[in-house]
C-alpha positions as CSV (number, residue, x, y, z in Angstrom):
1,X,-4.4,-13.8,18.9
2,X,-5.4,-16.1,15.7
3,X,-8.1,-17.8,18.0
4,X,-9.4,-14.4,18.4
5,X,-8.9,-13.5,14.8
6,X,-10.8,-17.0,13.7
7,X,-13.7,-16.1,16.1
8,X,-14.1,-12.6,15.0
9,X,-14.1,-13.8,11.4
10,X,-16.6,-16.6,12.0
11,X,-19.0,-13.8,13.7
12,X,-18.3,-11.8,11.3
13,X,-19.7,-14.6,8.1
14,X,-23.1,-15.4,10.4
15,X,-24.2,-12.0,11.6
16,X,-24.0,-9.9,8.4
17,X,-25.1,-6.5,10.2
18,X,-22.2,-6.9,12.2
19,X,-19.8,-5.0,9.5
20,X,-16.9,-5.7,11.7
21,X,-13.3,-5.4,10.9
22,X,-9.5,-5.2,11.8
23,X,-7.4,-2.2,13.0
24,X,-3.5,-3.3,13.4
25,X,-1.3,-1.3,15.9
26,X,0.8,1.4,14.3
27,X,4.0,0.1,12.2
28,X,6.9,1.3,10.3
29,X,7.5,-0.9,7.7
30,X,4.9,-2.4,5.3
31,X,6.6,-6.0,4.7
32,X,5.0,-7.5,8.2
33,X,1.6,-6.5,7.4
34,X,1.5,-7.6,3.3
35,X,3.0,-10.8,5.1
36,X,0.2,-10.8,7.5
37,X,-2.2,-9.9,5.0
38,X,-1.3,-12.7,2.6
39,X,-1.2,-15.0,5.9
40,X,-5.0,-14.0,6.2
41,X,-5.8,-14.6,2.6
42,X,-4.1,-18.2,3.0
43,X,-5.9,-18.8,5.9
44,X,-9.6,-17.3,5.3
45,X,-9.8,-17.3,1.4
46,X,-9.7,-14.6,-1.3
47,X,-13.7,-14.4,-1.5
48,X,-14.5,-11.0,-1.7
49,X,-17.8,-11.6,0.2
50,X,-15.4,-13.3,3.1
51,X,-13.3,-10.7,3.6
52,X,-12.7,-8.4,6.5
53,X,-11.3,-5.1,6.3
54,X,-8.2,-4.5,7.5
55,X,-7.5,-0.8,8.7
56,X,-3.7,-0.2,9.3
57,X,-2.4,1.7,11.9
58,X,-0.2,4.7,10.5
59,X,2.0,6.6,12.8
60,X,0.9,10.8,11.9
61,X,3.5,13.4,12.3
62,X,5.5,13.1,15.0
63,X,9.3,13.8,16.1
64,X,11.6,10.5,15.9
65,X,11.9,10.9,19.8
66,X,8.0,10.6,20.2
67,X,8.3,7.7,17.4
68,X,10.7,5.9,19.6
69,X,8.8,6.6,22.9
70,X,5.4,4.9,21.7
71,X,7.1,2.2,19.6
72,X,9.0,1.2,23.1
73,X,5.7,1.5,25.0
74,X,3.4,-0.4,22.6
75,X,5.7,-3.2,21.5
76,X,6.1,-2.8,18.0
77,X,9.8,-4.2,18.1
78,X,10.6,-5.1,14.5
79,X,8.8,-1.7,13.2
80,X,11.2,-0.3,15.9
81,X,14.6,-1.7,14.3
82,X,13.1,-0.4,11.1
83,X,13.0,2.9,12.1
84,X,16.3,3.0,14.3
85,X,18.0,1.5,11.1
86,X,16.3,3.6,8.3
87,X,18.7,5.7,6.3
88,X,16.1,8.6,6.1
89,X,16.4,8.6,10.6
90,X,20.2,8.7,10.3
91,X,20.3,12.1,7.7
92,X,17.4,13.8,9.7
93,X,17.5,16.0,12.5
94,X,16.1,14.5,15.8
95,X,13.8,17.3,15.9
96,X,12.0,17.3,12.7
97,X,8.6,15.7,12.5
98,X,8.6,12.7,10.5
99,X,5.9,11.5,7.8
100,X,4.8,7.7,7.1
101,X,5.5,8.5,3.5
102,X,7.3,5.6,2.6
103,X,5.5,3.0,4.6
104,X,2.1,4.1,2.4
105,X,4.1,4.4,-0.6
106,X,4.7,0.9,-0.3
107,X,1.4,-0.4,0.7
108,X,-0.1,1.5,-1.9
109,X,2.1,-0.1,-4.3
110,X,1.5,-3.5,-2.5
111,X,-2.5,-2.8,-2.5
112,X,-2.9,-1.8,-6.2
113,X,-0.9,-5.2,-7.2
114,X,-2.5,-7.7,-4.9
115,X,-5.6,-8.9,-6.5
116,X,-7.5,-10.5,-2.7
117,X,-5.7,-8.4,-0.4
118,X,-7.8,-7.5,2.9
119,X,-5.9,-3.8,3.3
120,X,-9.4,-1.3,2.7
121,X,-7.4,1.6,4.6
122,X,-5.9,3.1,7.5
123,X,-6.1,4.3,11.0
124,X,-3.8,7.0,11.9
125,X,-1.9,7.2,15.4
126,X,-0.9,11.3,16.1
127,X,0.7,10.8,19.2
128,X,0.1,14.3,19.8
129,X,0.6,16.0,16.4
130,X,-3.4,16.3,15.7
131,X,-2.9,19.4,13.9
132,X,0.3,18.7,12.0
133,X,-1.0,15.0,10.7
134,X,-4.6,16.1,9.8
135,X,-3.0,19.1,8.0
136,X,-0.6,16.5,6.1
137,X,-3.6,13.5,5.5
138,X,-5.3,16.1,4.6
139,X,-3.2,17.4,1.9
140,X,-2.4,14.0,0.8
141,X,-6.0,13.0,0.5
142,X,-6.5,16.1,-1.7
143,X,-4.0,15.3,-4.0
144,X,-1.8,18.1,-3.1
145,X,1.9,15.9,-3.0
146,X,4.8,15.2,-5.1
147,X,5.9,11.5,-5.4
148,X,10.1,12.0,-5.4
149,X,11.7,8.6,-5.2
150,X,10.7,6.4,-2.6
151,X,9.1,9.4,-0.8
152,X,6.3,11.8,-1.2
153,X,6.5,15.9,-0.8
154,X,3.1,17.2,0.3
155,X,2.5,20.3,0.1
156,X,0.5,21.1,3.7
157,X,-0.5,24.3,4.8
């Protein structure tokens, strides 16, 4: 995967029309990609003119059970013990639809701290829930939210 990373980077430097850049699978938890994203800076430099962006795959609005099922079927192990282990899973109903609130609270926080990082903004994953996760980007793109804690309230129609 990093020889693949190193090539598209390379291509990217030479063929300036090319605009080309990253989108990471969907995770739960922001510490493997700010390490990831630091591993790139490391790696590639801090040159604003060298960097590629980096979109980062957000789960939308979606039941744990449908969290679980795509998590299993795409691999994303450690996000997966993040969300089988987070306290807000254990007080919530099954059935409610779950928000990535606290994963972009804390690359948000990560993102306005880090001086080089790569991180230029997100792709989100549904997994069904169209409706119910562009009403809730939506929302939170217009500013409509509460930040509470370690979460956000947004206020979605």
């Amino acid at each position: 995967l990093w020889k693949a990373l190193e090539w598209k980077y390379k291509y990217n430097q030479y063929h300036e029309t090319a605009k080309l850049y990253l989108v990471t699978q969907f995770c739960f938890d922001a510490e493997p990609i700010i390490s990831w994203d630091q591993a790139l800076q490391k790696s590639f430099g801090v040159n604003a003119a060298d960097r590629m962006p980096i979109r980062i795959g957000i789960p939308g609005i979606a039941s744990i059970p449908t969290l679980l099922k795509y998590a299993q079927s795409c691999g994303v192990g450690p996000s997966l013990k993040i969300l089988r282990h987070s306290s807000s899973v254990r007080r919530t109903n099954l059935l409610t639809h779950q928000a990535p609130d606290k994963l972009l609270m804390d690359l948000a926080q990560y993102c306005d701290t880090a001086e080089n990082t790569w991180i230029d903004g997100i792709h989100v994953y549904p997994f069904g829930g169209l409706q119910l996760s562009a009403a809730w980007f939506n929302s939170l793109a217009r500013g409509d939210f509460d930040v509470l804690h370690d979460s956000l309230s947004v206020h979605s129609n």
